[in-house]
FILOTI-104738 format. One record per residue (C-alpha): x, y, z. Coordinates in steps of 0.5 Angstrom, whole numbers, plus 500, padded with zeros to 3 digits. Example, Ala and Ser with C-alpha at 12.3 -4.5 7.8 and 13.67 -1.06 7.14 Angstrom:
<nodes>
525491516
527498514
</nodes>
This chain:
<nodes>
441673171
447668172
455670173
459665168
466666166
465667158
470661154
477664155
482664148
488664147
491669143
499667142
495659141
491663135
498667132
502660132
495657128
494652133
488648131
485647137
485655139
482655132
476650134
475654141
474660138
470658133
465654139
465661143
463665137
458659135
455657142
456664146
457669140
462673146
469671149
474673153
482674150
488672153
495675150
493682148
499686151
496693151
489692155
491697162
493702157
486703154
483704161
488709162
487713155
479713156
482716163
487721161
481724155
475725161
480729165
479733160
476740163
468740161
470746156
475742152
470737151
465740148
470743142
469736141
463736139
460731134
456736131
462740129
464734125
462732117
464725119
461723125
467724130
467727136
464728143
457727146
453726152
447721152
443721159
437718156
431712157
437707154
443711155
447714161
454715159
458720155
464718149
467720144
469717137
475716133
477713127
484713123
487719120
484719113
482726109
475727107
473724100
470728095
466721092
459722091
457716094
454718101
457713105
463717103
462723108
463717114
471718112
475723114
479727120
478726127
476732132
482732137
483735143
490739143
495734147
499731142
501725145
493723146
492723139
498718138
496714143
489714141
491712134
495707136
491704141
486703135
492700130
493695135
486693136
486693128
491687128
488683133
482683130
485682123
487676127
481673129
477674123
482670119
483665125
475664124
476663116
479658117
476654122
469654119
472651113
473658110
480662106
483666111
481673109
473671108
472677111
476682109
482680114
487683110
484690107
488696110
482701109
478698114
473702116
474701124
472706129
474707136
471709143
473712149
467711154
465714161
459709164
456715169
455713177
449711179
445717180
441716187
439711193
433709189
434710182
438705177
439707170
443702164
449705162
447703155
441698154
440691150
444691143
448688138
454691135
454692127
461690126
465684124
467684131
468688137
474688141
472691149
477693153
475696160
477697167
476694175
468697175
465691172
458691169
458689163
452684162
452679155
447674153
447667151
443663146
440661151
437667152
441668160
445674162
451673164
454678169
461679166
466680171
471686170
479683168
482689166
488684163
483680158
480683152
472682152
471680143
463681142
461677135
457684131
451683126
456682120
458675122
452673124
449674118
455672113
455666116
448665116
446666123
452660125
456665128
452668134
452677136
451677143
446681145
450684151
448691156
451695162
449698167
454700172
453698179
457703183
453709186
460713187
466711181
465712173
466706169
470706163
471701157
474702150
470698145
474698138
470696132
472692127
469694120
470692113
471699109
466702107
466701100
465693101
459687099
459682106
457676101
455670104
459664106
459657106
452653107
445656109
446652115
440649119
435655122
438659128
436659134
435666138
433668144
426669146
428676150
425683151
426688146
435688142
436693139
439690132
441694125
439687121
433683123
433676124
429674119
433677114
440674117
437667116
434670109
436665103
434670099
438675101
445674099
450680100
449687104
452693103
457696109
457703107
450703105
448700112
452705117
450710113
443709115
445708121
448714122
447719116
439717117
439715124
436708122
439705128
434700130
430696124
425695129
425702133
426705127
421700124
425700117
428695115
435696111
435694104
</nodes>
């Protein structure tokens, strides 16, 4: 385990289209696959949103269950082997759609608990970590000698999902439990926004963790699976793990999930580069395994097929679930 401080980009730099901002951000997606984001004005108030819902009561949460939602919104608790944490979901606003396609049934409303001013906040929270995002997709476009909207930087039904999540303290004087264990996210990116706690862990391409230290001011921006296999494995998604490292205060984070809509094909871009390297680790939980995402074969994916699997089937894992997507 080594502390480092993860590349730290300048948000303003990419927004004003400065090359060298454009350059940096591509080195840090390539080399680490996660950074540090500097110039997002809202970063306090989404620890303080994640504070405001598990105030709560027990019982207001629990008519949040996601076993009450069509669309995989809502509330749980996960006290497992790789989970000690409790969250929420949201996503935008949207009916439910009537298509026959099975992806479809993940679109549609939020379970909301009865406070107005939390679900407007939560709604635009998510819209302006949609904007950032858009504007990091775009930015790696053009760095990596790509158009602006390679990946779908512009569309306005992207299928973005928010959480609002409660790390528990560690239990006893001789137990230490990971909040969530080695994984990657399957998105174009992940925005985390989090508060003083710390605990948030990312490994590089060389196989480190690295201890992340809590900056409530700066975003932490994560690399998912779909930029990793849309650029042939240039782009890196960083594994990454909590383990909450107080025994007396929660941690909370607010990772935002920047997707693709559902309904759209990642396509391949540019060319197949040289063969990635990967960390040779302990077991990541992973959607795609890495021998498709250097796979000359496989030329596209399907967002919602894949996040129906992962959700619809509980095929979360290629190699937990020992299936491989299609």
């Amino acid at each position: 385990m080594t502390t480092a401080a993860l590349p730290l980009i300048d948000a303003a730099g990419l927004a004003a289209g400065d090359p060298s901002a454009r350059h940096a951000l591509h080195v840090a997606s390539r080399d680490v696959g996660a950074f540090r984001l500097a110039g997002v004005p809202f970063c306090r108030d989404a620890a303080f949103l994640a504070r405001r819902f598990f105030a709560l009561d027990a019982a207001a949460r629990r008519q949040l269950k996601i076993a009450r939602s069509a669309h995989f919104r809502g509330f749980s608790v996960m006290h497992s082997e790789r989970d000690w944490r409790e969250q929420v979901h949201f996503a935008h606003e949207r009916p439910a759609r009537a298509s026959g396609q099975a992806w479809d049934r993940l679109e549609g409303p939020n379970l909301w608990p009865p406070d107005p001013a939390l679900r407007r906040d939560v709604l635009a929270l998510l819209c302006g970590a949609e904007h950032i995002g858009r504007l990091l997709l775009a930015s790696l476009g053009q760095a990596i000698g790509a158009s602006p909207d390679a990946f779908g930087a512009a569309s306005d039904d992207a299928y973005t999902l928010l959480k609002l999540i409660r790390y528990h303290a560690q239990p006893g004087k001789d137990e230490r439990r990971r909040g969530v264990a080695a994984h990657c996210d399957f998105s174009w990116l992940t925005l985390l926004f989090q508060d003083a706690v710390g605990g948030l862990q990312v490994m590089d391409r060389d196989g480190r963790w690295i201890d992340v230290p809590a900056a409530p001011d700066l975003v932490v921006v994560n690399i998912g699976e779909l930029l990793q296999f849309a650029t042939w494995g240039d782009l890196f998604a960083a594994p990454h793990r909590v383990v909450n490292p107080s025994r007396s205060r929660e941690r909370l984070s607010v990772p935002v999930f920047i997707n693709p809509p559902l309904a759209h094909t990642v396509w391949r871009v540019g060319r197949q580069p040289a063969a990635p390297s990967w960390p040779d680790s302990a077991h990541v939980h992973r959607v795609l395994p890495l021998a498709q995402v250097a796979d000359a074969v496989i030329e596209q994916l399907h967002f919602g097929a894949l996040e129906w699997r992962r959700k619809g089937e509980n095929i979360w894992c290629a190699e937990c679930c020992a299936a491989a997507p299609g």
